[in-house]
C-alpha positions as a Markdown table, in Angstrom:
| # | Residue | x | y | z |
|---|---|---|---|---|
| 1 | Unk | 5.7 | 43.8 | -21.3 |
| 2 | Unk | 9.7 | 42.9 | -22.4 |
| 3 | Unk | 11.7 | 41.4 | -19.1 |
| 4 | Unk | 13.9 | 44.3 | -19.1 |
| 5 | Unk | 13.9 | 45.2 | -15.4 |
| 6 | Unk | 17.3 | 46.2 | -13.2 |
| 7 | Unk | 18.9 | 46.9 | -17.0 |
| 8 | Unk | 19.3 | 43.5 | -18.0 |
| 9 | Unk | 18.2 | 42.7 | -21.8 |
| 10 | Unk | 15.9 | 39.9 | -22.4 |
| 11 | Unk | 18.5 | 38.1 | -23.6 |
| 12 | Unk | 20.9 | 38.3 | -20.6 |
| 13 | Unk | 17.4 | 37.4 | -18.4 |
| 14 | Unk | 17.1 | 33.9 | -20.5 |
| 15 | Unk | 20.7 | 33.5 | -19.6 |
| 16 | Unk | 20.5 | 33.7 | -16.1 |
| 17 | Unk | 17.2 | 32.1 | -16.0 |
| 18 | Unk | 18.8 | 29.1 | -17.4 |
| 19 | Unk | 21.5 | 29.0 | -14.8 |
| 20 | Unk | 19.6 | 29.5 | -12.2 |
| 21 | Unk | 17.4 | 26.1 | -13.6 |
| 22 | Unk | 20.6 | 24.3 | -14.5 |
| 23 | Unk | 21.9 | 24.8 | -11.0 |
| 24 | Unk | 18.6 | 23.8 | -9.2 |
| 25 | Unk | 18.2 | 20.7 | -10.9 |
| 26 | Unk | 21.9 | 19.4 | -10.4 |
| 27 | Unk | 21.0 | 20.0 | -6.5 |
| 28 | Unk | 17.8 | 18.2 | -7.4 |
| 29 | Unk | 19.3 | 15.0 | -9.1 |
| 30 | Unk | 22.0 | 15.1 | -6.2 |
| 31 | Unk | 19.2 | 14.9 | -3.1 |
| 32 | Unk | 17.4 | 12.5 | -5.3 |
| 33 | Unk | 15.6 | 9.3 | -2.6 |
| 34 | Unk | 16.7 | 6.1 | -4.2 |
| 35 | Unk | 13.0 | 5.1 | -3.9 |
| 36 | Unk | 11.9 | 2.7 | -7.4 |
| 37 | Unk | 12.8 | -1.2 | -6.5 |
| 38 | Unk | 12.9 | -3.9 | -8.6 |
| 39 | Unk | 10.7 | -7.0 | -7.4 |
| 40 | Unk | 14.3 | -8.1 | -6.1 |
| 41 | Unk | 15.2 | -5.8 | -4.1 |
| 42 | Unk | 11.6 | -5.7 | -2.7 |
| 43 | Unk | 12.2 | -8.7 | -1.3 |
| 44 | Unk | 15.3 | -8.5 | 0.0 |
| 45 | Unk | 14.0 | -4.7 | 2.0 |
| 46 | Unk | 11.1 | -6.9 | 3.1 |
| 47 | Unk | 13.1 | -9.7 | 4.9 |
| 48 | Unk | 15.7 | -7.5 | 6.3 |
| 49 | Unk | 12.8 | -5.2 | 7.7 |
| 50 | Unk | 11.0 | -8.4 | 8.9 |
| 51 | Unk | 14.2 | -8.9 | 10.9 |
| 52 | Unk | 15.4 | -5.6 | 12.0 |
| 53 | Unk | 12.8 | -3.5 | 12.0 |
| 54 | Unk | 14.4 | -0.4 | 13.4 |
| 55 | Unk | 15.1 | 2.6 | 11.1 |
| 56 | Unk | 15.9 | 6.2 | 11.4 |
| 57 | Unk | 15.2 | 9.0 | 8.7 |
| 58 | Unk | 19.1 | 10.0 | 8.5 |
| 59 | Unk | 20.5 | 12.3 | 6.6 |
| 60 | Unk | 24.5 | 12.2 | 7.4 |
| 61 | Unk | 25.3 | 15.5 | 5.3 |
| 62 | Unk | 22.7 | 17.5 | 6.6 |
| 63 | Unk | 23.9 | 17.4 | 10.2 |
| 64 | Unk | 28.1 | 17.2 | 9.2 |
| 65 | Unk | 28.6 | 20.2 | 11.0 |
| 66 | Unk | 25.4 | 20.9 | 12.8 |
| 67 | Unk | 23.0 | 19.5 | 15.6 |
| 68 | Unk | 19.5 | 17.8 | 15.2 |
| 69 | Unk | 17.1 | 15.3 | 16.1 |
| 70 | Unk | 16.8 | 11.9 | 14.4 |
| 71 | Unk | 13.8 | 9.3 | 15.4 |
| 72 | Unk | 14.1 | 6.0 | 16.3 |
| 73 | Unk | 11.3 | 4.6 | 14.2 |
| 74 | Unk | 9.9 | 0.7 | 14.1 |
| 75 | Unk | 8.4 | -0.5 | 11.1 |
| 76 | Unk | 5.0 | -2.3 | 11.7 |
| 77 | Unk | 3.8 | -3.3 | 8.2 |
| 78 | Unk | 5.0 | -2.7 | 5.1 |
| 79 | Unk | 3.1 | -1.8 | 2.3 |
| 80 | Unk | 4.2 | -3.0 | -1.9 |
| 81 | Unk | 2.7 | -0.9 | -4.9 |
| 82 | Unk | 3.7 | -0.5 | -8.3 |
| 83 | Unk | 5.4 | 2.6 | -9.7 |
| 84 | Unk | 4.0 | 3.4 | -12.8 |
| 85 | Unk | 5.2 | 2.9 | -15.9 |
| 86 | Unk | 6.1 | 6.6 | -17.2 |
| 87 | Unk | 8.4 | 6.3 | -13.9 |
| 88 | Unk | 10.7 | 4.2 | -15.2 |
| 89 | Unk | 12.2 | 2.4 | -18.1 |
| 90 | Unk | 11.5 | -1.2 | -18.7 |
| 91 | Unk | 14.8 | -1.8 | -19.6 |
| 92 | Unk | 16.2 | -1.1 | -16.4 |
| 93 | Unk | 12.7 | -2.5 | -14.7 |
| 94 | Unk | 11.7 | -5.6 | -16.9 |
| 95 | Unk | 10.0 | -7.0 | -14.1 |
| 96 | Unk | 8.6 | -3.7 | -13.1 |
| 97 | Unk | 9.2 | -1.6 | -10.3 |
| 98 | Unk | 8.0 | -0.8 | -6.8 |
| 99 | Unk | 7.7 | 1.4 | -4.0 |
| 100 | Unk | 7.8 | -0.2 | -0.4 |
| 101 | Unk | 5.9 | 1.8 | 2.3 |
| 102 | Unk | 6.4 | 1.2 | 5.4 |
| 103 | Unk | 4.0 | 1.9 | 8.5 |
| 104 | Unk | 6.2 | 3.2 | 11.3 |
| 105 | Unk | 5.9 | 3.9 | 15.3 |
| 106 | Unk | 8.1 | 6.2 | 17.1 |
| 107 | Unk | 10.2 | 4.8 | 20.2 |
| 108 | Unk | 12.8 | 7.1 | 20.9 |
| 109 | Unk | 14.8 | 10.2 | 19.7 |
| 110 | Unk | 18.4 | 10.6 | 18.9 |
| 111 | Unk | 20.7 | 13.7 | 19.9 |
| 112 | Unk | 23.2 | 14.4 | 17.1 |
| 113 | Unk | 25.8 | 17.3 | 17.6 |
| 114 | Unk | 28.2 | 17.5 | 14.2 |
| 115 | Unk | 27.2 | 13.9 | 13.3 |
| 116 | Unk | 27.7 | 12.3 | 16.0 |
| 117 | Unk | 25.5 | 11.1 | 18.6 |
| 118 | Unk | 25.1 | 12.3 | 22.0 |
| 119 | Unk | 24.5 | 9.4 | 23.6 |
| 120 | Unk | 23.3 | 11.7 | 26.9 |
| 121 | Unk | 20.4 | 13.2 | 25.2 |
| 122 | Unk | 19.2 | 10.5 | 23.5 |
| 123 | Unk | 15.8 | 9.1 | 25.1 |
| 124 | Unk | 12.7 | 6.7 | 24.3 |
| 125 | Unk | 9.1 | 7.6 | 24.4 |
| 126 | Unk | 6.7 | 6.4 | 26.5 |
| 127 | Unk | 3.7 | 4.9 | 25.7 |
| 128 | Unk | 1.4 | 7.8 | 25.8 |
| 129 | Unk | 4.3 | 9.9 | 24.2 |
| 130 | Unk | 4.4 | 7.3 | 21.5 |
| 131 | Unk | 0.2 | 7.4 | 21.0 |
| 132 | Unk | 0.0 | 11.3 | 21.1 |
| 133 | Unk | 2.2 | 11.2 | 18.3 |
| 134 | Unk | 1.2 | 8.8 | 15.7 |
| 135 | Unk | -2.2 | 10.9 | 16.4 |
| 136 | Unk | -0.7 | 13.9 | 15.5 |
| 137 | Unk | 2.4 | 13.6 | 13.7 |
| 138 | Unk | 3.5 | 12.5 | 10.4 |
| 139 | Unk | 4.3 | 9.0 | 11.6 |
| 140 | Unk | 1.0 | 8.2 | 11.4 |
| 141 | Unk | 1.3 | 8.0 | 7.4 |
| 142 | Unk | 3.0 | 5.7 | 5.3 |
| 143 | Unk | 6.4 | 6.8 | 4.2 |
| 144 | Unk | 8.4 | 5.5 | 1.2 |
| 145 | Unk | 11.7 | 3.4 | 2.1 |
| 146 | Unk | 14.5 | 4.6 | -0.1 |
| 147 | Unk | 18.2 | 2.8 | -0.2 |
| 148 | Unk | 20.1 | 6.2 | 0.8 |
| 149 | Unk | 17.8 | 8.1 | 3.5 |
| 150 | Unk | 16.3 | 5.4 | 5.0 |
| 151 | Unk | 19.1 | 3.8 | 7.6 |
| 152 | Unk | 18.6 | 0.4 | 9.0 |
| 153 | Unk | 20.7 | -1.8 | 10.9 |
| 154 | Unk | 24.0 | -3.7 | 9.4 |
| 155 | Unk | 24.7 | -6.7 | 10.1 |
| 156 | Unk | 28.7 | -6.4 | 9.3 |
| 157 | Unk | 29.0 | -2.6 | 11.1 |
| 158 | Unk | 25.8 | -3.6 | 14.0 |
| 159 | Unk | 25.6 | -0.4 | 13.4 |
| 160 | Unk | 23.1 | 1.8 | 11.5 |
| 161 | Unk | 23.4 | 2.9 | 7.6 |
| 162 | Unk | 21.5 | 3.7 | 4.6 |
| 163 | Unk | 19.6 | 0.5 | 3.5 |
| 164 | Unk | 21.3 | 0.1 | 0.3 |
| 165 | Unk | 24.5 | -0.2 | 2.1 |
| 166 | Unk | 23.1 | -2.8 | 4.6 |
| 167 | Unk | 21.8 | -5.1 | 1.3 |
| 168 | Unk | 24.8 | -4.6 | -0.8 |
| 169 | Unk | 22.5 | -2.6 | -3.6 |
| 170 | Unk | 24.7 | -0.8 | -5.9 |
| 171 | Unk | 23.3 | 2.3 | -6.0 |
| 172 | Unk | 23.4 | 5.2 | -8.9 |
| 173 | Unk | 26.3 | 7.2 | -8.0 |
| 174 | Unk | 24.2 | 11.0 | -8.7 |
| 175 | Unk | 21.8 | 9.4 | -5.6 |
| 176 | Unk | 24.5 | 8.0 | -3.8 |
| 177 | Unk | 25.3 | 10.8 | -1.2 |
| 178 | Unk | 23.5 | 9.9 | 2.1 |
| 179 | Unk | 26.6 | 7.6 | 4.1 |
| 180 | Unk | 29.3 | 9.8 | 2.6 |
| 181 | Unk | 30.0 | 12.2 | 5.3 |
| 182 | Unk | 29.5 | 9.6 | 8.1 |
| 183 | Unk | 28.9 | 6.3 | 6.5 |
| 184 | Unk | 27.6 | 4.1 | 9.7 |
| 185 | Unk | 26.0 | 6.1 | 13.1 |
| 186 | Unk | 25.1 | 3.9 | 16.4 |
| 187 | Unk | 21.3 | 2.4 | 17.2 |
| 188 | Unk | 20.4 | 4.1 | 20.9 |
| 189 | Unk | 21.9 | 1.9 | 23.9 |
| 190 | Unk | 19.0 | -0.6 | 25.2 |
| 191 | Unk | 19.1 | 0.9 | 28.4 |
| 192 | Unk | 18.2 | 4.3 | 26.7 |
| 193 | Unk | 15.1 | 2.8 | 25.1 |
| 194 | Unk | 12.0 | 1.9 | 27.1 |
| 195 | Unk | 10.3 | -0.5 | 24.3 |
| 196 | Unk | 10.8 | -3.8 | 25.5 |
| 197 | Unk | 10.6 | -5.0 | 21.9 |
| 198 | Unk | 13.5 | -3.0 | 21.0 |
| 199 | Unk | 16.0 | -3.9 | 24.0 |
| 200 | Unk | 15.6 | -7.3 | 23.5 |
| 201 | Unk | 16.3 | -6.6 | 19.4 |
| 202 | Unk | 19.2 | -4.7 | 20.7 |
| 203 | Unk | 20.5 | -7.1 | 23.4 |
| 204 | Unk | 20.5 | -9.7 | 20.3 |
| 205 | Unk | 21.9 | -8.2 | 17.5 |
| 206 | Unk | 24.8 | -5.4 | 19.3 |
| 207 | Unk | 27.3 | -6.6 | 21.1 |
């Protein structure tokens, strides 16, 4: 049966069936993770990881003008595969290219309200918080570290921002809009956090 409902021709359906797919994908390339690393980069996400292992799963546009929930998240092992080869072109790979894993625990939760973060509301987990949820919630699995959603500590700002920023990777400008509405947001105060692990990161690297 012709696609000829609500009077449009078949033709004018193609049409708008093509916008509507044109304008999909250009959200698409713009939320794109900056996730394939060249054995490079791996190295330098490892050591800085190996380091400062404290991340959150940021998005700065998403909450611009609204309120949210961000975790506090430390990496405990990080995991290295190959992408494969219909991922990516070898001339912009030579060397190949990787996904990095990581293995995270929840510590603590961060309050934003339009960006920023409420310092007031912010709060760690205890231990039995912590194990009830890597039982139960997604932080049990493996998730892939990308250069713009994944926000780790830098050392220039001591403040948090998307890992490509914190390495100095130049990063495809179509991929390149987590950091632009609010390029740096703060780690939780020590004294908010009950991991012991983390205040003493904290207490070293934020002044």
């Amino acid at each position: 049966m012709p696609i000829l409902h609500y009077g449009l021709t078949s033709l004018k359906m193609r049409k708008l069936l093509l916008f509507i797919l044109c304008s999909h994908l250009s959200v698409m390339v713009q939320a794109d993770p900056y996730d394939l690393l060249s054995d490079v980069e791996v190295e330098q996400v490892k050591a800085h990881l190996a380091k400062h292992p404290y991340v959150l799963d940021y998005c700065d546009c998403c909450m611009y003008k609204e309120d949210g929930v961000v975790l506090l998240l430390e990496v405990t092992k990080l995991i290295v595969e190959e992408a494969p080869t219909t991922y990516y072109s070898r001339s912009d790979y030579p060397e190949g290219a990787f996904y990095v894993k990581a293995q995270t625990k929840p510590i603590g939760r961060l309050y934003f309200r339009s960006g920023q973060v409420d310092t007031d509301l912010t709060k760690g987990f205890t231990e039995k918080e912590i194990q009830v949820r890597m039982k139960e919630g997604a932080e049990s699995y493996p998730s892939v570290i990308t250069l713009n959603y994944t926000w780790g500590y830098d050392p220039n700002s001591q403040q948090a921002t998307p890992l490509g920023t914190a390495l100095a990777i130049a990063i495809e400008p179509s991929v390149a809009t987590s950091g632009q509405c609010y390029p740096f947001t703060y780690f939780p105060k020590a004294t908010a956090i009950s991991n012991k692990k983390y205040q003493r990161w904290y207490k070293k690297n934020i002044q």
